[in-house]
N, C-alpha and C positions, 0 to 999 in steps of 0.2 A: 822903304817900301814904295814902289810904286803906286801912281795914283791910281792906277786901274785896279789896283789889289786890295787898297782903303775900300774903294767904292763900292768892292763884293761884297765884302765883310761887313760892310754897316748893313742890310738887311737880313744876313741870320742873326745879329746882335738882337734884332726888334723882332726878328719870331720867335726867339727864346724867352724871352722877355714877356711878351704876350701867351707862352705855353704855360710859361708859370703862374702868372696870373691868373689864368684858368683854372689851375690846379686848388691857387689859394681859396679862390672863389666857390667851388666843389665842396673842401673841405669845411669851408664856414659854414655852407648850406646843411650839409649833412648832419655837423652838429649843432646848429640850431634846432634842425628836426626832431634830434636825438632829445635834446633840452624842453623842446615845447612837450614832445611826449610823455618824459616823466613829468613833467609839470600835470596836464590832462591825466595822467591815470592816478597821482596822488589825491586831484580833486572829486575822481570816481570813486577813488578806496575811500575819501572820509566820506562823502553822501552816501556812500552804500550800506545795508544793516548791517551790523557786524554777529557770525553766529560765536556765540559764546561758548565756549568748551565744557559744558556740563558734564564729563565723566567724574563720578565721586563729588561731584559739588551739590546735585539736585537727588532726590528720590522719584522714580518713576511711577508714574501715574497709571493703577491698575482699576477695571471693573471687575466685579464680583460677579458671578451666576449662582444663582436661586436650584439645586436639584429639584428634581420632582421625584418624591419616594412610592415608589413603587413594588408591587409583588408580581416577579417575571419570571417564567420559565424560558429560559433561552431553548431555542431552536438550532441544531447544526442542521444547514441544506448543504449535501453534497451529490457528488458525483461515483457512481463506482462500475463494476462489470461485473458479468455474468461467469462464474470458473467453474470447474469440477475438481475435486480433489485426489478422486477417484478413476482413471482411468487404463480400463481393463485391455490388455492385445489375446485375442481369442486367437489360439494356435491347438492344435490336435497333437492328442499324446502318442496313437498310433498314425500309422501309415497306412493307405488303400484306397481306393475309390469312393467318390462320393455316390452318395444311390439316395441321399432325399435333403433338401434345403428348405428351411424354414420361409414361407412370405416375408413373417416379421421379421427375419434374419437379412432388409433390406438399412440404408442406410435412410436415416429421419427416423426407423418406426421405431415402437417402443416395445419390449418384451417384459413377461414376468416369473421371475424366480424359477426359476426351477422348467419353465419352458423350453422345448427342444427346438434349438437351432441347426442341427445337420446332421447325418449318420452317415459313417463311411462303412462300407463291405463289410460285414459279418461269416462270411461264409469262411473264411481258414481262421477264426479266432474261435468259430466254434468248432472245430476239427480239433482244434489245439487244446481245447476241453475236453473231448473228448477221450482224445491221448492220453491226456491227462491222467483219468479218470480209468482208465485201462491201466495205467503205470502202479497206482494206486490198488487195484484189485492184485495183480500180481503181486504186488510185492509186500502183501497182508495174505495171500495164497502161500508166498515163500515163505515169512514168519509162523504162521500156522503148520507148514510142515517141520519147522526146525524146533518148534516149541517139542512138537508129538516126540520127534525122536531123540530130542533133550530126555525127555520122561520115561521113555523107554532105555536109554543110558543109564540112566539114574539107578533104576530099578533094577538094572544088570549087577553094576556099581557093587550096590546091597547088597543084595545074595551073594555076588563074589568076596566081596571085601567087609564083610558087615562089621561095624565099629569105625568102620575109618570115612576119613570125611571126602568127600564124593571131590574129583579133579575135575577144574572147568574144564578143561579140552573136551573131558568126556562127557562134562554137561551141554557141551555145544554154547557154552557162555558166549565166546567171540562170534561165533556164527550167526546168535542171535541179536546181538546189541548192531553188527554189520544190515541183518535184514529191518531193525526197526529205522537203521538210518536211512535206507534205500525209504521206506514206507515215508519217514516223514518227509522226504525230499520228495518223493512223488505227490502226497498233500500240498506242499509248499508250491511246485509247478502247477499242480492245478488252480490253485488261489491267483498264482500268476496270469494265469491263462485267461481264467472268469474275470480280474481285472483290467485285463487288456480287454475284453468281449465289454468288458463297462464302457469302455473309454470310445467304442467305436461311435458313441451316441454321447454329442456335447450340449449340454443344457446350460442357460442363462444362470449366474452363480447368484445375480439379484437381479432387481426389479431396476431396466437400468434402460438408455435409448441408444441404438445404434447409430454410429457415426462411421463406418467404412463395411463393407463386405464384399467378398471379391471370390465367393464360393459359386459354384454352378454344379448341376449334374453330372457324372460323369469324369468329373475332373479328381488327379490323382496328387492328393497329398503325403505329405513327409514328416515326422512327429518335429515340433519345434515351427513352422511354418506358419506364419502368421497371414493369417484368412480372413478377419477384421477387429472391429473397435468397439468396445463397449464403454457407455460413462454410465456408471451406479446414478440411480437419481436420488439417493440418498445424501450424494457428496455434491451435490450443487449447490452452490454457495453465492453470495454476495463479497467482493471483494471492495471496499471502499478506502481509498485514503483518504486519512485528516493529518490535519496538521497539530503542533504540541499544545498549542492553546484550543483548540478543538478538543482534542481530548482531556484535558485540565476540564473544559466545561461538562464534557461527560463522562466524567468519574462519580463513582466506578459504571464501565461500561459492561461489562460485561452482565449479562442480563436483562438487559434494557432493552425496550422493543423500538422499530423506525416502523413508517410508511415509507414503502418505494412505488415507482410507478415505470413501468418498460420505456425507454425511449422512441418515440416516432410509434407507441402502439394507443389505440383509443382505447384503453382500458382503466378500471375503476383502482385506485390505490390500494396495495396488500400490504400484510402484514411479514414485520422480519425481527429477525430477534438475533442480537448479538452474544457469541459464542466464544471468541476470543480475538482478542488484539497481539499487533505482533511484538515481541521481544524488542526489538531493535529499531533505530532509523532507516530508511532508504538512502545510503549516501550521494548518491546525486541528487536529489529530491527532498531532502532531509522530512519524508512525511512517513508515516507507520498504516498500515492498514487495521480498518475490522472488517472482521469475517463472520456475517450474517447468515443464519437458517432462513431460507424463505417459505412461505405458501407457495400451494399451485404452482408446485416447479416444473409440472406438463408443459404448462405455459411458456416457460423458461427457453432460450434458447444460449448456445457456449458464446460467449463472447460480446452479445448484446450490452449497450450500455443501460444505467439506469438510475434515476436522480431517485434519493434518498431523506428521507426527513427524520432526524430523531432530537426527541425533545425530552431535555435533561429536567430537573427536578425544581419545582419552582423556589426561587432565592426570594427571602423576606426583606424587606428595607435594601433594595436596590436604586440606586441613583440615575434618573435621566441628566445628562448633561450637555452642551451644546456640544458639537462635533468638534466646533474649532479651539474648547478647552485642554484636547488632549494633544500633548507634545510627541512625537514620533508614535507608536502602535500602540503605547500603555503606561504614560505618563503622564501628568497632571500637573500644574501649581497651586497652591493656596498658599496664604496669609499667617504667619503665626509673626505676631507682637511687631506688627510692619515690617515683615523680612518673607521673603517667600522659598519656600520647601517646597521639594518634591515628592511628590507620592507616585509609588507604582501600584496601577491599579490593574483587576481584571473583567477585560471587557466581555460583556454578557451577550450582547446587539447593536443592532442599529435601528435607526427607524431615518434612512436617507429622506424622503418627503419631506419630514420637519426638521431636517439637520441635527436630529437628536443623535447621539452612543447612550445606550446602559450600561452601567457598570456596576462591579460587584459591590456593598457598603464598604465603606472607608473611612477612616479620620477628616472631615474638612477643614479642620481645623479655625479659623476664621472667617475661611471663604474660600471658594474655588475661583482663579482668573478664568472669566470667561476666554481672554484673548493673550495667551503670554508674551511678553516681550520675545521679539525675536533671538537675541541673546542673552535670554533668563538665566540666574547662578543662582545656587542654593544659597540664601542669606543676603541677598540683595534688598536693597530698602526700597518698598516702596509707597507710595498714597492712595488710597481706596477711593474711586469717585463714589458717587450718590447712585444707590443700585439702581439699575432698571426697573419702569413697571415691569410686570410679569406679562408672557406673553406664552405662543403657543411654543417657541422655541426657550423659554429660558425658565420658565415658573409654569406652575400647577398646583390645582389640590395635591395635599401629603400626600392624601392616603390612596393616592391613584391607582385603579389595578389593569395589569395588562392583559 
């Protein structure tokens, strides 16, 4: 080798030499770093508290709540509307001109029974009775001659053929049973006629408020044509849904009287009495209606809403309990031989201000938790601290009444 060719080479010998060194240097640091830090976090984990895994090791520490016994009649407040069950489309049986309309045959007013809402043209419905009534003389004119010359047949009959039994032909038998049918079909047209002369004149069927009319003077109807609305005020109703524990507390409902009150009206509370409840669920809604009789259904208008009050039958030895004892809408815990059980119970009220629920009487068996454990099991052990004094949320006199 050349000395020019030593002399290159000896300084990438010392750069390699020096990269590695760097390298080594690196990798010491690093794991030094690495070293001190588990060292520091083993001296954290042992100074630090250690939590102890008490599943199944320890029993859970529960408080008790004190009911308050009480005699409550629960209250359902609801909501419901104003319906008709009943409503009538006023159409004319005949056909003709109108020639008189009633004022109260307006929409809003009210009419009664038997009052006349409109009269269409009379004048060829009484022609047609008349007809009638001429069809009928005649043809009791025509029986009355066939009768006479039946009897004069007869009588021929005899004398010529005496012993022997007289021949219909000769009796005018057919002729006559022919003219009584003419007579009672001409009876029967008249009755038609005076029916149809009924019908020109339409009277309210009840006691009922008009909701559409579209009749005027003048104006020419067609039998079947509908000319307006009537809703019976007899079938105005209260429509309210409740829900299945709503009705559970007002069983049996039927007969049971509410206070409702008009919504958005300054008016004094009335009286409503329920009639019936529905068969079935509302499947989107899962809620059933009752259908209340109201007062003063003048007052009434279709559709209006209207909050409802009815108050079920007062329950004896009913339980106040704190709100926060009860586990999802109708469950409870208590105490039995240091294990805690569920009870389902049924809720009667509330009283939100003092964070009370009432509930229907029940077993409490040792005690009711005031506060259950957030993941309480049936049969789980737990320890009862030292009750609370009594306060306006936890205890009361027994014998409290509401």
């Amino acid at each position: 080798m050349e000395p020019h060719d030593q002399q290159s080479s000896s300084p990438q010998r010392r750069g390699l030499a020096t990269g590695l060194f760097q390298l080594v240097f690196v990798i010491a640091v690093i794991a030094a770093a690495l070293g001190l830090s588990r060292a520091l976090k083993g001296q954290v984990n042992e100074r630090a508290p250690q939590i102890a895994d008490l599943r199944g090791d320890a029993a859970i520490s529960v408080r008790l709540a004190d009911p308050i016994i009480v005699t409550y009649a629960p209250e359902v407040r609801v909501n419901g509307t104003i319906q008709a069950t009943a409503e009538v489309s006023v159409s004319p049986q005949v056909s003709g001109e109108i020639t008189f309309v009633s004022n109260a045959f307006r929409a809003g007013a009210e009419v009664q029974k038997g009052e006349k809402l409109f009269e269409i043209d009379r004048s060829d419905f009484l022609l047609a009775v008349e007809r009638a009534q001429s069809e009928i003389a005649a043809a009791q004119s025509d029986l009355q001659q066939l009768e006479a010359e039946a009897a004069i047949a007869v009588q021929e009959w005899q004398e010529l053929y005496p012993g022997r039994e007289v021949n219909e032909l000769a009796a005018r038998v057919p002729q006559i049973e022919a003219a009584k049918a003419r007579l009672a079909s001409a009876i029967a047209n008249k009755r038609t006629s005076e029916l149809s002369l009924k019908r020109t004149r339409v009277y309210a069927p009840l006691d009922s408020r008009v909701l559409a009319s579209s009749l005027d003077i003048g104006q020419i109807v067609a039998p079947g044509q509908a000319v307006g609305r009537l809703v019976a005020l007899e079938s105005i109703e209260l429509a309210v849904p409740v829900s299945s524990d709503q009705l559970a507390v007002l069983e049996p409902a039927i007969g049971r009287s509410a206070d409702y009150t008009r919504r958005g009206a300054n008016s004094s509370a009335r009286k409503a009495e329920i009639v019936r409840v529905d068969a079935s669920l509302d499947a989107r809604t899962r809620l059933s209606n009752l259908y209340l009789v109201p007062e003063a259904v003048n007052e009434l208008r279709i559709g209006d809403f209207v909050d409802v009050s009815i108050r079920s039958d007062a329950v004896q030895g009913a339980m106040k309990l704190p709100a926060t004892a009860l586990s999802g809408q109708s469950e409870v815990w208590v105490v039995e031989g240091e294990q805690l059980v569920g009870r389902t119970v049924r809720v009667l009220g509330e009283e939100p201000d003092q964070g009370l629920v009432i509930v229907a009487p029940f077993d409490p068996g040792d005690g009711i938790v005031a506060l259950p454990p957030l993941e309480a099991e049936a049969g789980q052990a737990v320890t009862v601290r030292a009750r609370p004094e009594r306060t306006a949320t936890t205890g009361g006199p027994a014998d409290a009444a509401q």
